[in-house]
N, C-alpha and C positions, 0 to 999 in steps of 0.2 A: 504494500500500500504506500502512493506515493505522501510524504513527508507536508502535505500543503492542503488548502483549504476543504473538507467534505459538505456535499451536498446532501441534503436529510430528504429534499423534496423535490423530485424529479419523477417524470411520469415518462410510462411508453405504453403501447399498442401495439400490438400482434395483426397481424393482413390477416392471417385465416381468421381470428375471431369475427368476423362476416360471414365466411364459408359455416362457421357452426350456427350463426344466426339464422341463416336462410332456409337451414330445417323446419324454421317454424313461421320466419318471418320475412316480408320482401325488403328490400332496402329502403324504399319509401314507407315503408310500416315501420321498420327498424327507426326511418330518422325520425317519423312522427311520436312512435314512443319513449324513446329513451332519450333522443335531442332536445325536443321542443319543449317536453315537459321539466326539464332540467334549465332553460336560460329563456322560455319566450319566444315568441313567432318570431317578430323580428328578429330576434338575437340571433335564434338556429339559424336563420337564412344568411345575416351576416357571417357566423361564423361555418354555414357549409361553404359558403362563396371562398373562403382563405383556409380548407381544412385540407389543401391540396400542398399547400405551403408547410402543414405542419406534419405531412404524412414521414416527408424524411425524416426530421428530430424527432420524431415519437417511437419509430420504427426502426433504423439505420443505427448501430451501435457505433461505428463511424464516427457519423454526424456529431452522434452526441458527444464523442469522445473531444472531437475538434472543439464542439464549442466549449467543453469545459475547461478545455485550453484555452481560450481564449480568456474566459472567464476566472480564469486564475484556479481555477477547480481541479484538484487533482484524484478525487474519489468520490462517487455517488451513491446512494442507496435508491435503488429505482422499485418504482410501485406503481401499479396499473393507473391510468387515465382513470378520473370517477367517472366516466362513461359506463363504463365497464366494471360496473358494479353488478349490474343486474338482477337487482330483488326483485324485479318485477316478474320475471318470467317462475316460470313452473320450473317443480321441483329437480325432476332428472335434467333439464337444460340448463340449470344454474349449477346443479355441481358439473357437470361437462366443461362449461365455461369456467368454474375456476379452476376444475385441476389442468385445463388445458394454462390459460396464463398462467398458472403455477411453476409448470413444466415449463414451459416460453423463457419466463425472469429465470429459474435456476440455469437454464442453458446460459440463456446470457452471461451470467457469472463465470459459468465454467468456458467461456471462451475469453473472458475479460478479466479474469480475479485480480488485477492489479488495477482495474480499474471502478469494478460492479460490487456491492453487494445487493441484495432485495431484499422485500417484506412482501407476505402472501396477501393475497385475496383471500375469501372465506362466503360460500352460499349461505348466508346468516339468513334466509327466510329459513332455510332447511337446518335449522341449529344441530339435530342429531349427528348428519351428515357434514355441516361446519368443523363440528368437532373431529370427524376423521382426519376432513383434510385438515387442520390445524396439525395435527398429529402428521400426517404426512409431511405436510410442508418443512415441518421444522425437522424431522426426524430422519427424512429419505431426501429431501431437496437438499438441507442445509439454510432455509430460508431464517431470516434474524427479525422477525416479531409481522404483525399484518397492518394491514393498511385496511379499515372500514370505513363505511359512511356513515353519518352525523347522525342515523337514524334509519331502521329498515323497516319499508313499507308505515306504517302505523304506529309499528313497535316502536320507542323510544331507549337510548342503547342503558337506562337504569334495569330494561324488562329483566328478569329472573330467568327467561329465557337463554342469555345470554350470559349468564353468570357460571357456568362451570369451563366458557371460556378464557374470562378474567382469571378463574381459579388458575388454570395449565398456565398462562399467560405470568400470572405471579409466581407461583412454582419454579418454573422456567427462569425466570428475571428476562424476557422479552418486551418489548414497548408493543405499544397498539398506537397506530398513527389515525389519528380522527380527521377524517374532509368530509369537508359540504357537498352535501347533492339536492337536489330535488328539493329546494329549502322553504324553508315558512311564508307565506303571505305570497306567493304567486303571482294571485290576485290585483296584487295593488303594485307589484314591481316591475310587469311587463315592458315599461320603455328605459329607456337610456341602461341599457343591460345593468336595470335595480338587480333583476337577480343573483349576480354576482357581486357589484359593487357595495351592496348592502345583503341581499341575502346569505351569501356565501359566510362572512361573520356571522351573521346572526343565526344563523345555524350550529353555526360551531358553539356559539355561547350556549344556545337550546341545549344541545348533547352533552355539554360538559357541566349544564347545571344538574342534569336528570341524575349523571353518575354523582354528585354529590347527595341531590335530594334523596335519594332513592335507598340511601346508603351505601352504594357498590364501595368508595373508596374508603369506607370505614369499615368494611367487612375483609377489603384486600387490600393491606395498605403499602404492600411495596409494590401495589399495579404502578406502573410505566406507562402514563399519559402523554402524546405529543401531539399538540393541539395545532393545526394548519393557521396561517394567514396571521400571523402573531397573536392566536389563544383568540379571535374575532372580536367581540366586547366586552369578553370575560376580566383583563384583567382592568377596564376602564370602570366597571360596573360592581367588581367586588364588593365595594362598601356598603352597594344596595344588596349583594344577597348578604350579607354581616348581619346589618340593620334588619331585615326581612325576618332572619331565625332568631333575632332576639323578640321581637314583637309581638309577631304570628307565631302563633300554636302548629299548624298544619306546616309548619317549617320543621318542626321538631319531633314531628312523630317517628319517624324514621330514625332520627340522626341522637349521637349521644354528646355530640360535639358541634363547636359553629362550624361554618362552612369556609373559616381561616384554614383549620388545623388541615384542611384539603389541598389546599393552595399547592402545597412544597409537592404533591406526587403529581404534579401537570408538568410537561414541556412547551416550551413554544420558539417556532420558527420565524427570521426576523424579518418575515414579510409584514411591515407595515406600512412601506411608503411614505413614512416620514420619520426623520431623525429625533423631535420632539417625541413620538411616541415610542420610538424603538428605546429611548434614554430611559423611556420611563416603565418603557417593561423592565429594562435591566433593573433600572433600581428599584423594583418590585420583586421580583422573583428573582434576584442574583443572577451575577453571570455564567452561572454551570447549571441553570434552567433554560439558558436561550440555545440557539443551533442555528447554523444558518442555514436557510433553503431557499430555493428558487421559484418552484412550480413551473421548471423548463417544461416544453417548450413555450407556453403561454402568453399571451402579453400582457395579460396580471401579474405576472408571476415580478420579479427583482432581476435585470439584468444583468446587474454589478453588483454582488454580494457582497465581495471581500473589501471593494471602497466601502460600502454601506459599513458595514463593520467597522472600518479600522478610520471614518467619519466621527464613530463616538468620539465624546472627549470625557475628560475626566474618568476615566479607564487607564489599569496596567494592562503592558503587555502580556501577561499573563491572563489577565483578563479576557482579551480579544483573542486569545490561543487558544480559550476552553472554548469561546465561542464560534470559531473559525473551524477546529477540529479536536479537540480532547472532548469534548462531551460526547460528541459524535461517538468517538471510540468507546469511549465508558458505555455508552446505551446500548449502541448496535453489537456491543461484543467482539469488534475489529482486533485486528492485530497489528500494532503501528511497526511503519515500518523502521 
């Protein structure tokens, strides 16, 4: 592993996973469900128009390698596009779909190891069957913790359903990487792509309050949280869940603790887009709570991570080295080189 900055958040896509959709579904039915309902009419049609652009970087191991050369990036941990999620589909086409990306990211590793590690996918509608391939993935791929989304189908990720995943996930000392999909209020964010510029956070805030409220993190408390897009509005809004469980009652039925003492088991990646708030995640959650990520290929995503980073002020060197790649190693399990 080369000696310089790791990427926590980078995505790719597999070409056949199309070839496995079309068993069930046509490519205009493919974009209409799984595109449109994730960013907006408008948005899917801007972003089929440019999704031609991003087939190399998502796809081309190459590609990616170059730009994170350029990018001053010398190692990534790659996890599926939340496209390719697919809670929606039935039960045997979602595990097909994940143990195939499964398969896909471990190869890539084993043709890249100085460059790849990954995190699994998981058919979380099918939790019995999740839990195999969780068992697979980490056991027979060599995969280093999963990538889910903010929420599957209905279920929100506190369900109990979901919980003897967290178990193996603790057990293990694995991270579970949380992204936005499909997120809150639709409805009212269809233009100026609100569903990512504002949904995508507030999604993530949604998921990572449930795993408080619900108990999950006081039940497992060396679960490994790594929260996408700098933790969304979770760590701007703290104070209101603080205040929330002191007041309200139905804050506290679950919980034997405020919802401080949860804080220290979240991670978060230093996509915020601004240096005033990335200062004030750090000095929120210390600097061996941050990681940097990018959300390659995207145009959300942070172009220039390692400027972002080393932009902080009032930071040691040391400081900007956990956050550029020691933490990285500590979480993912890496082996420095």
């Amino acid at each position: 592993m080369k000696p310089i900055a790791i990427d926590i958040h980078t995505h790719v896509e597999f070409a056949d996973t199309a070839t496995i959709l079309k068993k069930k579904y046509t490519e205009e039915e493919s974009f209409s469900r799984f595109i449109v309902p994730a960013t907006g009419t408008r948005s899917a049609e801007i972003n089929k128009g440019i999704a031609s652009s991003l087939r190399e970087p998502l796809r081309d191991p190459q590609r990616k390698i170059r730009d994170m050369e350029e990018r001053k990036v010398g190692f990534s941990i790659l996890s599926s596009t939340p496209f390719a999620f697919f809670y929606e589909v039935e039960e045997g086409l979602a595990v097909e779909l994940a143990q195939f990306q499964n398969n896909q990211l471990a190869e890539m590793v084993r043709s890249h190891p100085s460059s790849f590690a990954a995190i699994a996918t998981l058919p979380l509608q099918v939790p019995g069957a999740a839990m195999r391939e969780l068992d697979r993935a980490i056991n027979k791929l060599g995969l280093r913790g999963i990538e889910i989304g903010s929420h599957v189908g209905k279920r929100e990720l506190g369900d109990r359903a979901f919980w003897p995943i967290y178990e193996v996930l603790e057990k293990e000392g694995l991270p579970m990487f949380i992204h936005p999909h499909h997120v809150a209020g639709m409805d009212r964010l269809q233009n100026f792509y609100l569903t990512n510029l504002i949904g995508n956070p507030l999604d993530t805030t949604i998921a990572a309050a449930y795993l408080i409220f619900n108990g999950v993190l006081e039940k497992y408390p060396n679960l490994k949280v790594v929260l996408a897009h700098g933790g969304g509005q979770l760590p701007y809004i703290f104070g209101r869940l603080e205040h929330g469980y002191k007041v309200r009652p139905e804050c506290k039925e679950t919980l034997r603790h405020s919802p401080r003492q949860f804080l220290k088991y979240f991670y978060f990646d230093i996509i915020t887009h601004s240096q005033e708030a990335l200062r004030y995640l750090v000095s929120l959650v210390g600097s061996d709570h941050v990681l940097l990520g990018t959300d390659y290929p995207y145009d959300m995503g942070d172009h220039q991570p390692v400027e972002t980073v080393s932009r902080l002020s009032d930071m040691t060197d040391s400081d900007r080295q956990k956050i550029l790649r020691d933490n990285a190693v500590a979480l993912f399990g890496l082996t420095p080189a």
